[in-house]
N, C-alpha and C positions, 0 to 999 in steps of 0.2 A: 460422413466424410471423415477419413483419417487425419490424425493431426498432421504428416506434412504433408497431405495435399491438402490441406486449410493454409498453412505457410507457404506452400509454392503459390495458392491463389493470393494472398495478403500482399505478398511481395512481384507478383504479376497485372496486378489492377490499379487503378486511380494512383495519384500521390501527390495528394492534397493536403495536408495536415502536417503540425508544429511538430516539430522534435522537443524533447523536456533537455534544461541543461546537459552541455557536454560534458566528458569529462575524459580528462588524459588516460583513464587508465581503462575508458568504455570500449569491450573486444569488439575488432573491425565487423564484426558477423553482425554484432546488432546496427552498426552503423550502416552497415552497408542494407542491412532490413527493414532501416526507419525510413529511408529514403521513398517506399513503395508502401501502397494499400489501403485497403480500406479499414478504418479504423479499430471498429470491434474485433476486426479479424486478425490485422495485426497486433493489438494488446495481446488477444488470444492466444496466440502461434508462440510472442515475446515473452510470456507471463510463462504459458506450458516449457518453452526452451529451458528457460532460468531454471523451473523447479525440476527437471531432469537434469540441468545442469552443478546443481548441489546436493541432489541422489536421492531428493524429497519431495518427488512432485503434489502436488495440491488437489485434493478430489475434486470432482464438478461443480458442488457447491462455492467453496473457498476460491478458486481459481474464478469463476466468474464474478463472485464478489469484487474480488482485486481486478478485474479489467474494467466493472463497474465502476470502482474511484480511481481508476487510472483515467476513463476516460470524462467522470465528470469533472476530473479536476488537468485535467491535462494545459486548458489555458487559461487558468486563474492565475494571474499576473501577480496578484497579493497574498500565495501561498508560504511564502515566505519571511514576509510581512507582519505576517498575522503573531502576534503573544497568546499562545495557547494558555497557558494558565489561565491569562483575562477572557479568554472563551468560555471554559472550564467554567469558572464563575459565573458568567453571564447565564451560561446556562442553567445553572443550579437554582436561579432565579426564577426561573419559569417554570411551567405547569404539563402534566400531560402530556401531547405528543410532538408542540414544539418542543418541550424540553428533551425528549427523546431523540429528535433530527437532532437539535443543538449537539448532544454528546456524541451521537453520531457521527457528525462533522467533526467533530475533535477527535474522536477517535480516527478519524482516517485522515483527518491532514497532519497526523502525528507518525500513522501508518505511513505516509510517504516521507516526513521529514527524516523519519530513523531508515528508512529503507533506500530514499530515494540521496536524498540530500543531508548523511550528518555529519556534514561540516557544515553545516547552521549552529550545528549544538556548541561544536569548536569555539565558530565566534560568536557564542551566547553564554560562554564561559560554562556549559554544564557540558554532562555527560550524555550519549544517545541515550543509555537507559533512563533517560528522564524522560523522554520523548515514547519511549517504547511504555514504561510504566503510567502515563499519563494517559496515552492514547487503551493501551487495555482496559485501566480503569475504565476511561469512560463507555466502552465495549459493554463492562459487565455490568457500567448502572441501567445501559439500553436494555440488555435484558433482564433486567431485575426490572426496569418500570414496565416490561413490554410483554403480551401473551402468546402463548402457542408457539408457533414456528418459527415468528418472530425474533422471541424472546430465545429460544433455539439456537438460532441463526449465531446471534449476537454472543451466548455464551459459548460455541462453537471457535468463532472469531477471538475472542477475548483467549480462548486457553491456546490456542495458536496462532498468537500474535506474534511470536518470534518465527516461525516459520514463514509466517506472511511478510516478514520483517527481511530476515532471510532469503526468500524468493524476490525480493525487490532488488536487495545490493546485487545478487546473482544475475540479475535483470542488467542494472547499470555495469555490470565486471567489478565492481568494490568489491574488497577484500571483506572477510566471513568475520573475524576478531572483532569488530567496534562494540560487541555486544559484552556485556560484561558477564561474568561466569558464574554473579553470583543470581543474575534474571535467569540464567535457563533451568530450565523446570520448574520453577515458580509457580505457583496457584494461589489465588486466592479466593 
């Protein structure tokens, strides 16, 4: 199935499910496509728009990642809430493969704070790139503690976390600038 006959179906089915925060500057096209679908389908279609709509779309891997935690985290109420750093740590604490989800987790609710929402960072007094920098890190300790594909996956994700970063504000219509100039191309 081509990508926009997966979007004309996303936006033709059910339309049962939360919209993420609004925001003034979010273009009518996604508003008017959050209104319809079924879930996977439309992260899909919204995820694939964005990243043709900043000229970098996301191979199959990467792009289903990202509809992955768009949709596991779509109605965590306390995504917001949450003190990553104190995650960060939390998890450092632990062992093997929780310790692995734990970074995990930080890695992508960091992955949405900087892509989705950084005006948290605004009123948290830092910069997104702390958000973006925090969440990679933890990217690359998953796949440093993790094997094979896994571990793949994760350092994959970690070296294009500004694109995935990227492809989210593209998602919401926020402007491309919050990232600061001296993260891009960064590796570590």
């Amino acid at each position: 199935m081509c990508w926009q006959s997966r979007f004309d179906a996303a936006n033709t089915t059910a339309n049962n499910w939360t919209r993420l925060e609004a925001s003034p500057t979010t273009d009518a096209t996604m508003s008017q496509s959050i209104t319809h679908g079924a879930q996977a389908e439309l992260w899909q279609a919204l995820v694939h728009e964005a990243g043709e709509r900043v000229h970098a779309p996301l191979d199959d891997t990467r792009e289903s990642y990202l509809v992955f935690v768009l949709l596991r985290y779509q109605r965590d109420d306390t995504l917001l809430a949450r003190t990553q750093a104190l995650e960060w740590l939390a998890a450092q604490a632990q062992v093997g493969s929780q310790r692995a989800d734990a970074l995990r987790d930080v890695g992508d609710r960091c992955l949405l704070i900087a892509g989705l929402y950084p005006q948290l960072a605004v009123r948290r007094h830092v910069q997104v790139d702390y958000f973006v920098r925090m969440g990679r890190g933890a990217y690359l300790e998953v796949a440093e503690a993790s094997r094979n594909a896994y571990a793949r996956l994760f350092e994959q994700l970690a070296k294009s976390y500004q694109d995935l970063v990227r492809t989210l504000r593209a998602l919401r219509g926020l402007p491309q600038d919050i990232l600061l100039p001296a993260w891009q191309g960064a590796v570590h």
